[in-house]
ZAMARGU-4260 file (C-alpha; in steps of 0.2 Angstrom, whole numbers, plus 5000, padded with zeros to 4 digits):
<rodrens>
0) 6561/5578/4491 | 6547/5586/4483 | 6549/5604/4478 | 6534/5619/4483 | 6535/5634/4472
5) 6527/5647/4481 | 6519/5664/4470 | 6514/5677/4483 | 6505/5692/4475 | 6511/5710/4477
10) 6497/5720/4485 | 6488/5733/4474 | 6492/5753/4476 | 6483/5766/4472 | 6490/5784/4471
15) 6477/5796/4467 | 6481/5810/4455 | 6489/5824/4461 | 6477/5838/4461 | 6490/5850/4460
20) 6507/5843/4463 | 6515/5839/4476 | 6527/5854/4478 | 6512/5864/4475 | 6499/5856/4486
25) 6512/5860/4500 | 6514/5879/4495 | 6495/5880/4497 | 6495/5869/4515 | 6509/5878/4524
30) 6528/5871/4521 | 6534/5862/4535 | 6552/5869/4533 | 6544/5887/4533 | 6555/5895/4550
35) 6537/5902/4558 | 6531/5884/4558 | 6546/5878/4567 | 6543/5892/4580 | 6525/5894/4582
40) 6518/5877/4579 | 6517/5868/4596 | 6501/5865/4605 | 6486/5858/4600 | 6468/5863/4592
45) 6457/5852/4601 | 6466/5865/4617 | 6449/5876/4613 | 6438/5865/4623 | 6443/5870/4638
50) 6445/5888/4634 | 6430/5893/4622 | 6411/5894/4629 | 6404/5886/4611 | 6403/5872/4608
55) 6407/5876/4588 | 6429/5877/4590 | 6433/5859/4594 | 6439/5846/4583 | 6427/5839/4571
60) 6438/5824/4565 | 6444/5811/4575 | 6444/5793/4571 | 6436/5780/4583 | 6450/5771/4588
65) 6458/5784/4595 | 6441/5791/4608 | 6441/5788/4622 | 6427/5781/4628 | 6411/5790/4637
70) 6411/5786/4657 | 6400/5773/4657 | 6405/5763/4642 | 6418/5748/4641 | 6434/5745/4635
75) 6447/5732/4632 | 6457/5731/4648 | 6473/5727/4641 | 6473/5742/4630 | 6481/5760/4635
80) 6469/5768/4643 | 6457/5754/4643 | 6441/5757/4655 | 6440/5748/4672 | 6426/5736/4675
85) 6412/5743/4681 | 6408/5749/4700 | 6406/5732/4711 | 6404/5733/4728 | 6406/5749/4735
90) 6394/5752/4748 | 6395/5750/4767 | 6389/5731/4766 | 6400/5726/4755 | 6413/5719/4765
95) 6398/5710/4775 | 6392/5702/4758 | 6409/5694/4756 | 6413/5688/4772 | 6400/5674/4766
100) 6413/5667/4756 | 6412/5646/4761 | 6427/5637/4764 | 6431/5624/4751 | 6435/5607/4756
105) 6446/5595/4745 | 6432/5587/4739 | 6428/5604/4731 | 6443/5610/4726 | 6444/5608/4707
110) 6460/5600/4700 | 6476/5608/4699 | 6485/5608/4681 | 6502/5614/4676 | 6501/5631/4670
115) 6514/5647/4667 | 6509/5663/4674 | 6511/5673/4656 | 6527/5683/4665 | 6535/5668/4667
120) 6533/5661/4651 | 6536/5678/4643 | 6553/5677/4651 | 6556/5661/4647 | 6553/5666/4627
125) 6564/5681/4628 | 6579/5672/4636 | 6576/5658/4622 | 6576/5671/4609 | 6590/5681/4615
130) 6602/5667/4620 | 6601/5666/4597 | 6605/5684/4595 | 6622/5694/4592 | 6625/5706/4607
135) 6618/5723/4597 | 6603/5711/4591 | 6599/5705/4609 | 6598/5721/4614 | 6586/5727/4600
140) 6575/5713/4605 | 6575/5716/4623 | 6569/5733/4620 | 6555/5727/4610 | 6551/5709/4618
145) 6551/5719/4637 | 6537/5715/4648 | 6524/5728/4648 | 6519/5726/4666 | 6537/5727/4672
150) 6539/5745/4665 | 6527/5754/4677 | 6534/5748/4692 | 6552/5759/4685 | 6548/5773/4699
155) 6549/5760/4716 | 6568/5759/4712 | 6567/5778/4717 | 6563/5774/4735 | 6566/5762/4748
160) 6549/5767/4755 | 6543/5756/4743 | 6549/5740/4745 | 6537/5737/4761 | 6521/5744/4748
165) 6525/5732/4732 | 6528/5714/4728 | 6544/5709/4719 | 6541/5691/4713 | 6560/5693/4706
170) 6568/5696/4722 | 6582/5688/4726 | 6579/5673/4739 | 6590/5661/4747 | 6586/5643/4735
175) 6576/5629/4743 | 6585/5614/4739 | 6574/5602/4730 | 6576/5587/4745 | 6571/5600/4757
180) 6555/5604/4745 | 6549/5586/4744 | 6550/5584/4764 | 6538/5600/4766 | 6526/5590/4752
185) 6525/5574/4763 | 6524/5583/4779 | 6509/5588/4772 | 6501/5572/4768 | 6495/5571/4786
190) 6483/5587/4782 | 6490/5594/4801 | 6497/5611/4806 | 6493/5628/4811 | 6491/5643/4800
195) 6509/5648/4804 | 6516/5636/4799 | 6504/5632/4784 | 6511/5649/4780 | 6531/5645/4784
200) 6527/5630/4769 | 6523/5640/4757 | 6537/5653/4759 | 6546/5641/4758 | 6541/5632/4743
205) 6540/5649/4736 | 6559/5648/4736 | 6561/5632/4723 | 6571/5636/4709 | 6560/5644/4697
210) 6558/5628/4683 | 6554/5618/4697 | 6539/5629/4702 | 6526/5623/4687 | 6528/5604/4692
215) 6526/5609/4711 | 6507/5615/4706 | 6503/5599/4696 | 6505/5589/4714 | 6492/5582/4723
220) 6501/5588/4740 | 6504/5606/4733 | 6483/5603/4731 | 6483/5598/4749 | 6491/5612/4756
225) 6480/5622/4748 | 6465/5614/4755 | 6472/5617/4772 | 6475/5636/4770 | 6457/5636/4760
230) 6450/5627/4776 | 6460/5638/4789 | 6461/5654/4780 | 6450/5665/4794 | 6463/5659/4807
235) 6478/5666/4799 | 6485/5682/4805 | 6487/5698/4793 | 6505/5695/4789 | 6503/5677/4789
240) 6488/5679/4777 | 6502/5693/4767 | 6513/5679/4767 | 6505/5667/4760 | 6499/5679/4746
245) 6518/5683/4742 | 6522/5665/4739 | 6507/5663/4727 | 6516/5677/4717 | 6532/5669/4718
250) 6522/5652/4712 | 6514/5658/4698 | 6498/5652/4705 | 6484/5653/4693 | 6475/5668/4695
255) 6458/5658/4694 | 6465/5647/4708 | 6450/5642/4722 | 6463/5649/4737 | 6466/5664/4729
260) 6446/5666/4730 | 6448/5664/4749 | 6461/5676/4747 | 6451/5690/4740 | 6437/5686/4750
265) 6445/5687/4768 | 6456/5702/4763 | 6440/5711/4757 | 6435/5705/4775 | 6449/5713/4785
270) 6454/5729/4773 | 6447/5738/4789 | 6457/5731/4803 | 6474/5733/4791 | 6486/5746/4788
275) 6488/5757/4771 | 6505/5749/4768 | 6497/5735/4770 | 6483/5735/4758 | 6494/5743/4743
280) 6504/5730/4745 | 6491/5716/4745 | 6483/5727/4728 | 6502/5725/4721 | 6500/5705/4725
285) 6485/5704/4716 | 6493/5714/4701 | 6507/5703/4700 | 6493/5689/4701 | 6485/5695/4686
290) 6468/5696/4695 | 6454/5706/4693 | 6448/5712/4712 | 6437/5727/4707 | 6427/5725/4726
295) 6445/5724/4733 | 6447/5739/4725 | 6432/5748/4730 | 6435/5743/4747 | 6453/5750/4747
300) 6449/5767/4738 | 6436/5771/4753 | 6448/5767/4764 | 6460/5779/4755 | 6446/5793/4754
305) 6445/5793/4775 | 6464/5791/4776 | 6470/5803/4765 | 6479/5817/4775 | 6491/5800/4782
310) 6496/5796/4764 | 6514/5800/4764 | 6522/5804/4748 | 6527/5785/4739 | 6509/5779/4745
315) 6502/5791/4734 | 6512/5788/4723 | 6509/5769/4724 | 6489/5771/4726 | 6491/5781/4708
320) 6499/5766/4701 | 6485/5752/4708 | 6471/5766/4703 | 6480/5764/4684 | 6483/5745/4685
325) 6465/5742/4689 | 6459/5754/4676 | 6449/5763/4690 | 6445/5780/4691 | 6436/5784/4710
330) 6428/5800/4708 | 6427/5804/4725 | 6447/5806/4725 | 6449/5816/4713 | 6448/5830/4719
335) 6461/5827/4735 | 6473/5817/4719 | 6475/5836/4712 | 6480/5844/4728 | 6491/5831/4735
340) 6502/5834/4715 | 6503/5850/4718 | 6508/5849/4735 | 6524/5835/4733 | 6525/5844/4714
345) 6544/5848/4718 | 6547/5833/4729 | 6544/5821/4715 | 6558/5810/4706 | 6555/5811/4685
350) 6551/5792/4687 | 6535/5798/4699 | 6528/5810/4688 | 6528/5797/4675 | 6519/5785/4684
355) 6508/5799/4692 | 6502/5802/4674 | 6501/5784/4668 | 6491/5781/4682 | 6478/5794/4678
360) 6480/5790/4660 | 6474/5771/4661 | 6461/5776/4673 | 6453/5789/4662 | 6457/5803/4676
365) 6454/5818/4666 | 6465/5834/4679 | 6464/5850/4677 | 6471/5863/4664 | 6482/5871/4679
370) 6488/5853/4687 | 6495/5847/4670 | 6504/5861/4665 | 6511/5862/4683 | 6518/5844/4679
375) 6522/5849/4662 | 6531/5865/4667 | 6544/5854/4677 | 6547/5839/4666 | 6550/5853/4653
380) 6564/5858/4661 | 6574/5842/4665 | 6569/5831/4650 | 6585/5824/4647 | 6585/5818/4665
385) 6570/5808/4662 | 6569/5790/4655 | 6559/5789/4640 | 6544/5777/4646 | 6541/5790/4662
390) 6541/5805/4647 | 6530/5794/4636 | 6518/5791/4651 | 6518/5811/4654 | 6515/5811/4633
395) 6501/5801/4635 | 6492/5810/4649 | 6498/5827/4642 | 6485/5822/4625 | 6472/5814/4636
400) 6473/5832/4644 | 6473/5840/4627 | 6482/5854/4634 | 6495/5863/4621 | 6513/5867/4630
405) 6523/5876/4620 | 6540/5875/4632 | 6537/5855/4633 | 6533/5852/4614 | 6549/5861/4609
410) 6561/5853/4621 | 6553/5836/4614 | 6559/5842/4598 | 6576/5842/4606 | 6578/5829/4617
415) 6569/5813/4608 | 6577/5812/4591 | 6591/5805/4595 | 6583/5792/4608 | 6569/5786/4594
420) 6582/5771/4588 | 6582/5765/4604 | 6563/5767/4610 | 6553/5752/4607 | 6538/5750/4594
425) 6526/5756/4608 | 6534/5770/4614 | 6539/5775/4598 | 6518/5776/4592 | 6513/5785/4606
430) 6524/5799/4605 | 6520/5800/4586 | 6500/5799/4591 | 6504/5815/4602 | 6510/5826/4590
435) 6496/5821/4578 | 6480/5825/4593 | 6488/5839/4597 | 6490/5844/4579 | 6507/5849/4581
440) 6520/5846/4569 | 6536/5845/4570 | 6546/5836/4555 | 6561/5832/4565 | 6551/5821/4575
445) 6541/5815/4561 | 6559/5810/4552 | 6567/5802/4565 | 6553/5790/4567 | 6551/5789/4548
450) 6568/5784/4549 | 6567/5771/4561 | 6551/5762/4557 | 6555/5751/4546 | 6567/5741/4553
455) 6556/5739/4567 | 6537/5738/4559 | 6538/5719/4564 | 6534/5721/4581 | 6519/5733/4575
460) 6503/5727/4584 | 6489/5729/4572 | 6485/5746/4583 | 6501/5752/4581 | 6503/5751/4563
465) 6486/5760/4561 | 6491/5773/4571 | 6507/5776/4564 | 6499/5779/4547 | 6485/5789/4555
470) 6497/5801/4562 | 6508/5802/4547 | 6491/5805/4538 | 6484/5816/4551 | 6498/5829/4548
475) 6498/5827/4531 | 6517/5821/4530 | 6527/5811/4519 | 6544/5809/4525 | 6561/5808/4515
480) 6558/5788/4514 | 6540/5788/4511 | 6537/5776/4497 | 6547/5764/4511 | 6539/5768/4526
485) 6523/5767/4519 | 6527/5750/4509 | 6533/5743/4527 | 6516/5747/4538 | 6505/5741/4523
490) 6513/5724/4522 | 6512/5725/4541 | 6494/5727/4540 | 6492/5714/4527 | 6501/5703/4540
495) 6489/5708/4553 | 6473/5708/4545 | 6467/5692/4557 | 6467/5706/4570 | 6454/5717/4562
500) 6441/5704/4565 | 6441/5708/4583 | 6447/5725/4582 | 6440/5734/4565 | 6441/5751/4571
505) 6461/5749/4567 | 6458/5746/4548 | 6446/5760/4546 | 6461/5772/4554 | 6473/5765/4547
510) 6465/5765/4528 | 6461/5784/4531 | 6477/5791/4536 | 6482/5781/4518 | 6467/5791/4511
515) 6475/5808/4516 | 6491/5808/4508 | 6482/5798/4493 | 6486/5783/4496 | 6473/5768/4491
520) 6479/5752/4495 | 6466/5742/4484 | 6465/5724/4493 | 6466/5732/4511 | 6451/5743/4504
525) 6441/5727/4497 | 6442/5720/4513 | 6437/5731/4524 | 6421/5737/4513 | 6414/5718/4512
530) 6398/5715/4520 | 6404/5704/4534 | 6417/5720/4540 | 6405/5731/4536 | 6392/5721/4548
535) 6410/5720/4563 | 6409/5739/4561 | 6392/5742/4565 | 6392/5729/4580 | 6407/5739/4587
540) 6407/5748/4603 | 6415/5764/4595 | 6402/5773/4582 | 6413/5769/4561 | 6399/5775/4554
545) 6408/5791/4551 | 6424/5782/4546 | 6418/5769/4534 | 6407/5783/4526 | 6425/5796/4524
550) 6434/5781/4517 | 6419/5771/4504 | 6414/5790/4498 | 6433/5797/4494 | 6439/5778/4485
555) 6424/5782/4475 | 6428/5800/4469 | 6448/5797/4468 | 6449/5776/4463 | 6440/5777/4447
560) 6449/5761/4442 | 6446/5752/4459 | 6434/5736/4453 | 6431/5732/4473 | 6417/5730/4485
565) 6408/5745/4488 | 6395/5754/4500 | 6378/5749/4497 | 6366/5766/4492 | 6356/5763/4507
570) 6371/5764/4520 | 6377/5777/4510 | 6358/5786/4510 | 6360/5783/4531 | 6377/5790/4536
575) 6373/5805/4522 | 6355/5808/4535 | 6367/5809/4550 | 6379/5819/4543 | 6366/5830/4538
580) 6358/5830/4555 | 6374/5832/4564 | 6379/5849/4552 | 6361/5857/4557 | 6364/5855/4574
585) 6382/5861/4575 | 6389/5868/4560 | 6375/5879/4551 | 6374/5889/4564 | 6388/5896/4566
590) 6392/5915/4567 | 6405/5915/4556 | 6396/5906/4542 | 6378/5914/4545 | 6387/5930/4545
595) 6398/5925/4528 | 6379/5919/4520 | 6370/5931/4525 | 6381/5946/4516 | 6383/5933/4500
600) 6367/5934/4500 | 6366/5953/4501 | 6381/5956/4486 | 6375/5943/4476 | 6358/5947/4474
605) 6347/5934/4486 | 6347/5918/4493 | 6346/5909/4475 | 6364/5914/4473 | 6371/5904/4489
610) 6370/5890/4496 | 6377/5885/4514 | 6378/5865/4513 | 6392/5851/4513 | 6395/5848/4496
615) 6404/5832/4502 | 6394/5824/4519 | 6408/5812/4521 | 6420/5825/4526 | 6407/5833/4538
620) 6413/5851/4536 | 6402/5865/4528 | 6402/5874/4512 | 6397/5890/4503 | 6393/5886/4485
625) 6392/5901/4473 | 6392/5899/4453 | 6398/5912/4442 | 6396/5913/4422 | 6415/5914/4415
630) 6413/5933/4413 | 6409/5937/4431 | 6392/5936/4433 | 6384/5925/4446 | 6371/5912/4444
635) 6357/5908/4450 | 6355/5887/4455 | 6348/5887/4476 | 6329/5884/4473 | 6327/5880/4488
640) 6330/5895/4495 | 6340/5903/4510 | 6342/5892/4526 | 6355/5904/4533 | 6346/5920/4531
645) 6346/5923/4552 | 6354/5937/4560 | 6369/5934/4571 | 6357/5939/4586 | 6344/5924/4584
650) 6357/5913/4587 | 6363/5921/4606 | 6381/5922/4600 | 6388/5940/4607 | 6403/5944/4598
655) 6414/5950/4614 | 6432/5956/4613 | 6435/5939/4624 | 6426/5926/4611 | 6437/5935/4597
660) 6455/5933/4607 | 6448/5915/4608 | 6442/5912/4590 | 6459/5916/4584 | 6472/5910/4598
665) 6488/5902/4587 | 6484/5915/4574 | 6499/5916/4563 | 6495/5931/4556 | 6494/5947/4568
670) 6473/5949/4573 | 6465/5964/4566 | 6478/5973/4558 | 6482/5967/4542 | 6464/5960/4538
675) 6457/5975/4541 | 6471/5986/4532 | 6468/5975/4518 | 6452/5975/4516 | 6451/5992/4514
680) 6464/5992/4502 | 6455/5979/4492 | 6439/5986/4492 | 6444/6000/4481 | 6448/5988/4468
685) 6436/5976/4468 | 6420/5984/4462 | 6432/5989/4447 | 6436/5972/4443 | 6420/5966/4443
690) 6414/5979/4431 | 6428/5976/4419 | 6423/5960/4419 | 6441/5951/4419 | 6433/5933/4414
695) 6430/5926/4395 | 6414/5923/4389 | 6414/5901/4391 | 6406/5890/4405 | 6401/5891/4422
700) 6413/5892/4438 | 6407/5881/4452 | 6413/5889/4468 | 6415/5880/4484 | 6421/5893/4498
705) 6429/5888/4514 | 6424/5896/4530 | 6439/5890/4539 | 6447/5889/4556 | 6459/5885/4567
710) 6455/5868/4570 | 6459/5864/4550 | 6479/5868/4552 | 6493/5862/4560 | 6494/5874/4577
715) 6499/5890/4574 | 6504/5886/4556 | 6495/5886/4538 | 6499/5869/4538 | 6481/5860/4530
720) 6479/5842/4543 | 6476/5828/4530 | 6458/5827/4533 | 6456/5846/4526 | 6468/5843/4513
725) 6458/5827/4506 | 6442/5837/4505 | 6448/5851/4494 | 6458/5838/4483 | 6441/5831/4482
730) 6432/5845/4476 | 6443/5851/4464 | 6442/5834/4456 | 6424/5835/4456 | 6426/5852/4447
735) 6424/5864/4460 | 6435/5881/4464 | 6440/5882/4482 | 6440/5899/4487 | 6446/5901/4507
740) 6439/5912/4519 | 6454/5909/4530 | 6451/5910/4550 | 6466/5924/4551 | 6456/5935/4540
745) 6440/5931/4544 | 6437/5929/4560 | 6444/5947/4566 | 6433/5956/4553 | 6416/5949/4559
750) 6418/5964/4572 | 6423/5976/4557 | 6410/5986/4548 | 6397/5981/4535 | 6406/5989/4521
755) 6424/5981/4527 | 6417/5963/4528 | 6406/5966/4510 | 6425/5971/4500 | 6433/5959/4507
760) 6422/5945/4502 | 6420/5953/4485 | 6440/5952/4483 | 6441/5935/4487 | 6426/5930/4476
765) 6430/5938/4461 | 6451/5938/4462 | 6454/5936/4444 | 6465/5921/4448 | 6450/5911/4450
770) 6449/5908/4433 | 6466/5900/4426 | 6464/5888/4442 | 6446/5884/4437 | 6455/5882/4419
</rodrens>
């Protein structure tokens, strides 16, 4: 026996330098253990679009893989949230153009091969897997191998309303001995009977023991009896026609099978003549089929939208789960979906709400402010009631929602804990990704799952993995086990890297969140700045641009070592324009950092003495850069003069009592008392400090001042997210002071006097603790 030994190298690490440390880069961000945080940090920054008139207060970092896609664009359909197809047939002929449909003859009828609906075999796999596994294992892997497309359907337990509206190709059925099925196959040999009793056979062979059932397609007398339902299918009745879709579920018939084609088409044909029950439970056939029938769909939605006020309450509930599954979003109904939740709102078992929101989630349904926090309001009071996957599917929709609630987010913090061991992988990620869009931390959560991770990061899909890491990154959190959790995702991403050929927005998010809590892993890097996943990145349908630009532009300020591939000048050149382009447009102008120019501007003495640009592009946030001589002084360096030097009033921005209360919601200091109370205590002093001159005589100080808000913490917290974090390690490497303007401070004094505003930017740039930190 010849004998292989095997080297596997160790993948590279790179930790930047800690620029400060660790324990003092926390003390600056906001500590996480602080009690206020605890309290006050729930909800989310991105909560502002809905609330503020300009457009200025949003997020301005979010990777790719996690936006969701404009209305018209395309996404994977298997994906959460995934987009549906495109609108087919939806006008009034559209039911005309299919009744065309021909009837196939036997001659036309492709052959039949042997083939496994992907439940069955995916049952077949887990029952293999788990007949191998000790008792607490099995169960492990149960929750982890469980079949996606089974979890939705939780909620039709709840009701035995919905046994008439869905297809269960599990249900129990009296066995067909095998003798009895191969008398119904020669029987048909003779190509003679009526639609009923076409019908009756398939029932019946429906009712073969389930490992019969692949062999049963592979015969040419199973083909037969489909060409004799092909052929006859305009003369079967409704319910023979629901019938003998049933049996197809129950046979695993080939979603691409020619009778399900005349399937479609006469149903399409007859939606009008049927019953709602009727049609939801055909849609739930074609579910369980794995078939697309986007006219079907179209067809049953209109027919929804004239029908609406006869929906009783599990047939909302069950259109809301076929609008999800298709990945559909009818605009017309949108409208009568939001009334009809708030009117069964208190009706609805847990289960229903979480489907309610899954199906509104995969659909890309956006609801109202008021409709999701009605449906937030009531899961927050019986959490513990609810199954995880339904309080996972209202997570999801709460993030799509972007809506920050406070009561939900703290009983979370409660209640799921102690259920993350047994969560699967996926539930697990989207529960983590919602704390980290809404910008809410809360280290209990973060622990638990940084706990639990490890053990189960085999099961990681690429898309998990990345967003695990993303999220971690986002918040800017390195849990108790971080050198093991982060170990185990990288290795899982090396394992998945085939993945990123077809998806390689999950690299670039995942190599990002690394890249906020410094973390360089050099291969992964290599790989995804090569010209060929460069080339996939452009060709994607989300825009990387931004992403790729953030992660080649920080490994070349912190990986001085790092010997890799690199962006060339000229992509670098083009995603600098457009981050330029983009800051003209929405950054420059805003009040708050025309208003903090303009008096620099004024104290320093002119427009040479200030400049308002990113110093780093690749983070696409502004900055003010001021230089001062080491005994105070400042210096000249802007020749090209003041960009900025507009008053508040040519940009249409009134400063109203309402936008302020806006500008600083989540505030965690108290708005427009102890800013202002402040600054008037500081500007007594500072004039005197600048006089005496408190710097020695030496070098220059490079001063890069922040012009924060709230969209840079943690909500209600002073908790830096990762992004934010990255770009001031960053500047201070390059040698820059950062100097904050922070949004608490700030924000309330742009309504305060001339005077007020001018010592309080005096303090902060001449504090004479600038310069031992420039030292």
């Amino acid at each position: 026996m010849a004998t292989v030994l095997m080297c596997r190298r160790l993948p590279r690490l790179s930790r930047a330098p800690a620029f400060p440390t660790a324990a003092k880069r926390r003390a600056e961000c906001g500590s996480g253990q602080n009690q206020q945080d605890k309290e006050d940090t729930p909800g989310t920054a991105t909560a502002t679009i809905q609330l503020l008139s300009p457009r200025d207060y949003r997020v301005l970092y979010n990777p790719s893989a996690y936006a969701r896609g404009r209305a018209g664009s395309r996404q994977h359909p298997g994906g959460d949230g995934a987009q549906a197809p495109g609108d087919a047939v939806t006008g009034p002929g559209a039911a005309q153009a299919l009744q065309t449909f021909p009837a196939a003859s036997s001659r036309a009828l492709p052959p039949i091969r042997s083939s496994l609906a992907k439940a069955r075999s995916g049952s077949l796999l887990r029952q293999t897997i788990l007949a191998t596994l000790s008792k607490e294992e099995a169960e492990r892997e149960e929750r982890e191998l469980h079949d996606s497309k089974e979890d939705p359907r939780t909620f039709q337990k709840g009701r035995p309303e919905y046994r008439a509206l869905s297809c269960d190709p599990e249900e129990p059925a009296q066995p067909l001995p095998t003798e009895e099925g191969d008398s119904i196959l020669q029987s048909v040999a003779t190509g003679e009977g009526s639609p009923g009793e076409i019908a009756a056979r398939f029932h019946s062979l429906s009712r073969l023991p389930a490992e019969q059932r692949p062999a049963l397609l592979a015969q040419p007398a199973f083909s037969t009896l489909c060409d004799c339902a092909v052929s006859a299918i305009g003369l079967f009745s409704t319910t023979e026609l629901i019938h003998l879709l049933k049996a197809c579920v129950a046979l695993a018939v080939p979603p691409t099978h020619p009778l399900l084609d005349a399937c479609e088409a006469e149903f399409c044909r007859r939606v009008w003549d049927m019953e709602l029950g009727q049609l939801l439970l055909v849609a739930d056939c074609w579910r369980c089929l794995e078939r697309s029938v986007p006219s079907y769909l179209s067809i049953l939605f209109s027919f929804a939208n004239l029908h609406w006020k006869e929906l009783t309450l599990p047939q909302f509930v069950q259109l809301l789960y076929i609008i999800g599954e298709g990945r559909r979003s009818p605009a017309d109904l949108m409208q009568k979906v939001e009334s009809t939740i708030l009117k069964h709102l208190d009706s609805f078992t847990l289960e229903e709400l979480g489907a309610i929101c899954l199906g509104l989630f995969k659909s890309l349904s956006g609801i109202s402010e008021h409709v999701m926090r009605r449906i937030a309001d009531r899961v927050s009071l019986q959490m513990e009631d609810m199954s995880t996957y339904a309080l996972v599917n209202v997570l999801k929709m709460l993030r799509y929602s972007r809506l920050d609630h406070l009561p939900l987010l703290r009983e979370l913090g409660r209640v799921i804990p102690p259920r993350i061991p047994t969560v699967n992988i996926q539930g697990i990620m989207h529960i983590t990704l919602t704390y980290s869009s809404l910008h809410y931390f809360d280290e209990g959560v973060l622990a638990a799952v940084a706990t639990a991770l490890p053990s189960k990061v085999s099961y990681c899909r690429s898309k998990d993995a990345a967003k695990f890491l993303w999220s971690f990154g986002c918040l800017d959190y390195e849990p108790p086990n971080e050198e093991e959790f982060y170990s185990s995702l990288i290795k899982q991403i090396h394992r998945k890297l085939h993945e990123f050929k077809r998806f390689p927005e999950h690299l670039l998010t995942a190599l990002l969140g690394l890249a906020f809590v410094k973390r360089f892993p050099e291969e992964l890097i290599d790989y995804a700045l090569r010209e060929e996943f460069v080339q996939k990145t452009r060709g994607s349908k989300y825009e990387l641009s931004k992403d790729l630009f953030t992660l080649g532009r920080s490994v070349e300020i912190e990986c001085p070592t790092y010997r890799g591939n690199r962006l060339s000048p000229q992509l670098c050149q083009e995603f600098t324009d457009m981050a330029l382009s983009f800051a003209e447009q929405e950054i420059y102008g805003r009040p708050e950092i025309l208003e903090a120019t303009s008096l620099l501007e004024s104290m320093l003495g002119g427009p040479e003495y200030v400049k308002s640009h990113m110093i780093l592009p690749h983070t696409r946030t502004s900055d003010l850069e001021v230089h001062l001589s080491m005994d105070g002084h400042p210096l000249p360096f802007n020749s090209k003069g003041p960009v900025a030097a507009r008053e508040l009033r040519d940009i249409g921005v009134s400063l109203t009592d309402t936008l302020m209360s806006q500008l600083i919601k989540g505030c965690p200091v108290e708005a427009g008392k102890e800013p202002r109370t402040a600054a008037e205590k500081r500007g007594a002093t500072a004039p005197a400090e600048l006089e005496s001159g408190p710097f020695p005589v030496g070098q220059e100080v490079k001063l890069a001042l922040q012009v924060s808000n709230r969209n840079h913490y943690c909500y209600g917290s002073k908790r830096l997210l990762g992004l934010h974090c990255l770009k001031r390690r960053q500047l201070r490497q390059l040698g820059f002071v950062v100097v904050e303007l922070p949004f608490w401070e700030w924000f309330p004094l742009l309504k305060c006097s001339r005077s007020e505003k001018l010592s309080y930017l005096h303090y902060r740039l001449f504090d004479p603790a600038l310069l031992p930190r420039a030292g």
